[in-house]
C-alpha angles and dihedrals in degrees: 000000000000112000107255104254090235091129098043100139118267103257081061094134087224106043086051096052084041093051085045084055102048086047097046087051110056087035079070093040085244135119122255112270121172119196141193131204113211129176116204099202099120135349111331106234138198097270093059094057089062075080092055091036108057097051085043091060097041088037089052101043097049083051086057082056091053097250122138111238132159119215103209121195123195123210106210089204086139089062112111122262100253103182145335113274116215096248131149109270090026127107142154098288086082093063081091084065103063115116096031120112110265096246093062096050112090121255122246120289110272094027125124100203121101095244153343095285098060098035090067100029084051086069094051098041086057092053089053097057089046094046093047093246102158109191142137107254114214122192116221089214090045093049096050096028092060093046093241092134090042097109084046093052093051099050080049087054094040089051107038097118098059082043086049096058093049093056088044077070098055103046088050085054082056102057090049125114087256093059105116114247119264087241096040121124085243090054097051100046087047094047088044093046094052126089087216099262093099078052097050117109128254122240098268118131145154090256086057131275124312125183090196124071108197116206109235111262092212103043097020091230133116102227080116123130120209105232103178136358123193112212091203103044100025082226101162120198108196123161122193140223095253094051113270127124130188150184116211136156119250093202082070110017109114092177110094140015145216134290115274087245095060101019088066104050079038086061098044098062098043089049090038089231116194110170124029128159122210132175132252096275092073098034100066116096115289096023131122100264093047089038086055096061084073099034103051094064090066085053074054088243134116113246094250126235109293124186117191120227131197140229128298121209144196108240105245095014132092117248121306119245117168094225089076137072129266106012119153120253135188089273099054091047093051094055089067100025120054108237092256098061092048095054090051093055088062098046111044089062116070104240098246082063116079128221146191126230108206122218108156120067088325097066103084078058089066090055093049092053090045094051088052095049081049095055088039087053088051096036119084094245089063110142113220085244088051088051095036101052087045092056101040082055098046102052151350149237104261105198092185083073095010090222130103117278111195109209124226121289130156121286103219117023128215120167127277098231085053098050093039095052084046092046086044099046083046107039083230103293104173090211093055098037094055089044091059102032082047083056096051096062094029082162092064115052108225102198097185139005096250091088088065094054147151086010092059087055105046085045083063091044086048094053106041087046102036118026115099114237097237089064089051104120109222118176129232109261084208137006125288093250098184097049090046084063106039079062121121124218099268097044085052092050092056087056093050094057094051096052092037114010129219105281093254109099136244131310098029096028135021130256132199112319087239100049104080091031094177131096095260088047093049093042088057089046095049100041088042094061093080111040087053104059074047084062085240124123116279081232098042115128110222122174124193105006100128091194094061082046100050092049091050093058098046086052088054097051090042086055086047091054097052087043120043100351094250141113091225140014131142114331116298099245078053098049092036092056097041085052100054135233086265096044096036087059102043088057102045107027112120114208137200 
């Protein structure tokens, strides 16, 4: 069992939020509740999980300490349809469907789910599980369908002019000189980070002000405009874009909902939110969450504590929005990273500092720097962060049996550069992987290939998905005859040695390229080559002397070429182990 992170250091981004929580809390006489706010109106991507992400970790952190807290997240599915996002199963003919709540659009072709909301909430939904994330789900169409924000439309309604002149304020804030241009690079990635709703209107018009947008009963959209509104009566006159008007009463109507500037402050005082992240694009002036602070009081509720955090990219790839095709999601992440992993990456930046997630040629990088926290964590010299973000990242507080649940991560650990060259050199035969991967940790016997999972199999996915084509190592069916015999007489001898050695035994010299058939053997026999051409010991160490480097490296490319006709590929013991002694020597042999 991971050791709870109660002693991580105080500048720990998430004890000290978790400390502010607790505190904001009890200073309004309330339990601690954290919230997100997700829109399922596209893929889901990685950015938005930093909104998942952030409460989890403080929710999470204040249950190891024993506290009660509920982690609510909101499914925005009554949200309005804003475009059309380039996915697979989508085309133009849903362009008929903009304006209409989420909830109500179909979901792609091929898809199972009853409409656009759940297909993409459903994938979520699946990478939490996977990533430990506990939390209440509460669906947006659910909550005003039912009527069950009636009262608190109302009181929005009854109260609009005094709304209205807070947001006055605010739009006066935005017209102002430190507004961000509309072409700016902070426009953009707010405009590219945002589901749509910071962007929403709200609620100003030429017929007054109105906090509450109703969807047209007859088109479904909400290209509606509210034209008159009886306090006494709730009588409500809208008319839409396609012709219809209508006369309803609010006190009943179920079928719309209130602006995002009002809708979000609305919700934080009936779910008696405390503590509730948001990125940067509701967090500059004039936006929702600044515009709250003023709003919430009339819903008689404190704005709650609310960090900003900031963007999460894909190394190699512009900023995510979820408007636009291809982006990578949770799920997709979670194909190539063990949960684990994916939740450290979230957790060891403060959210106000933003960070990639490579998946691209970076990744097995990721796995290198996660097996090192993990020694440093077993080893004496461990720091209280080191032990606090592993454990926060292996495993989770489960309240339904309060104790700590460690999620799944592989038995026995070999690096992901090595399983996915393996994977790679052998297009993922299970018989030949376990023979090589068996060969490189001769000392401990490794009897099947389930030890080395899930990595292993995130490594194949990794491989199969990611790998450009062009990186893919595929080796010679037969030898390069042409290049064998371009081959001067030094270059012939080095390959001589390898194949054969120098007569003089290992570790000073080099034997036969088969008799120490295991990763540490071949690495002696490839890195020797060189030195002793040079007349120096196959084992001598020799540090800063380019000419023995640049030999070795030619030796290296010329090794690439016979085996796989390229000047680079995964690292030559590898290769050379994955090939195969026979193989190996009828590539590269030289010949008379």
């Amino acid at each position: 069992m991971s050791e709870a992170p109660q002693n991580a250091p105080l500048d720990d981004w998430v004890t000290r939020l978790a400390d502010e929580a607790v505190a904001f809390a009890e200073k309004n006489d309330t339990p601690v509740k954290v919230a997100s706010g997700i829109s399922p109106s596209g893929p889901i991507h990685l950015g938005n999980l930093r909104e998942v992400m952030v409460p989890h970790l403080v929710a999470d952190e204040l249950r190891r300490r024993g506290r009660t807290v509920e982690h609510i997240i909101s499914w925005d599915d009554f949200d309005r349809f804003r475009k059309v996002p380039k996915v697979e199963g989508v085309d133009s003919s849903w362009d008929q469907h903009i304006g209409k709540p989420l909830t109500r659009v179909p979901a792609p072709h091929g898809s199972d789910a009853e409409n656009w909301a759940e297909h993409f909430r459903r994938e979520l939904e699946g990478a939490l599980a996977d990533l430990g994330v506990e939390y209440t789900g509460i669906s947006q169409t659910r909550m005003y369908t039912s009527g069950a924000y009636i009262d608190r439309v109302l009181h929005a309604m009854a109260e609009r002019n005094r709304i209205d002149r807070i947001l006055e304020r605010y739009r006066t804030l935005d017209r102002g000189e430190s507004a961000p241009e509309e072409n700016s690079q902070e426009a953009q990635d707010a405009s590219d980070a945002t589901s749509g709703a910071a962007e929403d209107a709200d609620g100003s018009g030429d017929s007054g002000y109105y906090p509450y947008k109703p969807y047209c009963s007859a088109c479904g959209t909400d290209f509606t405009t509210v034209t008159a509104y009886d306090d006494a009566s709730t009588e409500l006159r809208y008319t839409c874009r396609c012709g219809h008007e209508e006369t309803v009463l609010l006190r009943e109507h179920v079928n719309g909902k209130l602006v995002w500037k009002v809708d979000w402050p609305m919700r934080w005082a009936f779910e008696k939110v405390t503590f509730e992240p948001s990125g940067v694009d509701h967090q500059s002036p004039g936006s929702s969450f600044a515009v709250g602070k003023d709003v919430a009081p009339i819903f008689g509720w404190r704005r709650p504590l609310g960090p900003m955090y900031a963007f999460v990219g894909i190394r190699g790839m512009a900023k995510m929005s979820s408007s636009k095709g291809g982006v990578p999601t949770a799920a997709i992440a979670l194909r190539y990273l063990e949960p684990p992993l994916l939740r450290w990456l979230y957790g060891r930046k403060k959210p106000n500092q933003s960070f990639d997630v490579a998946l691209d040629g970076e990744l097995p990088r990721t796995y290198d720097e996660w097996d090192a926290l993990t020694r440093k964590v077993g080893g004496e010299k461990a720091q209280p962060g080191d032990i606090a973000a592993r454990a926060r990242a292996a495993s989770v507080l489960d309240t339904a049996t309060g104790t700590v649940r460690e999620l799944p991560l592989t038995p026995r650990t070999m690096p992901y550069r090595t399983l996915a060259s393996v994977v790679d050199i052998t297009t993922g035969d299970d018989e030949q992987t376990l023979r090589i991967l068996g060969a490189l940790e001769p000392d401990d016997e490794l009897a099947g290939l389930d030890p080395l999972r899930p990595r292993l199999d995130r490594a194949t996915a990794w491989v199969n998905e990611q790998m450009p084509a062009e990186e893919r190592t595929v080796v010679r069916a037969e030898p390069d005859i042409e290049l064998l015999a371009s081959l001067g007489d030094f270059e012939r001898e080095g390959l001589r040695l390898l194949l054969d050695g120098s007569g003089t035994p290992a570790p000073e010299g080099l034997g036969r390229l088969e008799d120490d058939w295991t990763l540490a053997g071949i690495t002696h026999q490839v890195y020797g080559v060189a030195k002793v051409q040079r007349g120096l010991g196959a084992d001598q160490i020799v540090k800063g002397d380019k000419e023995l480097g640049a030999a070795q490296r030619a030796f290296f490319v010329l090794l690439y070429r016979l085996l796989v006709g390229s000047d680079t590929g995964p690292r030559l013991p590898t290769l050379l182990l994955a090939v195969g002694a026979e193989r190996v020597r009828a590539l590269v042999e030289p010949g008379a």
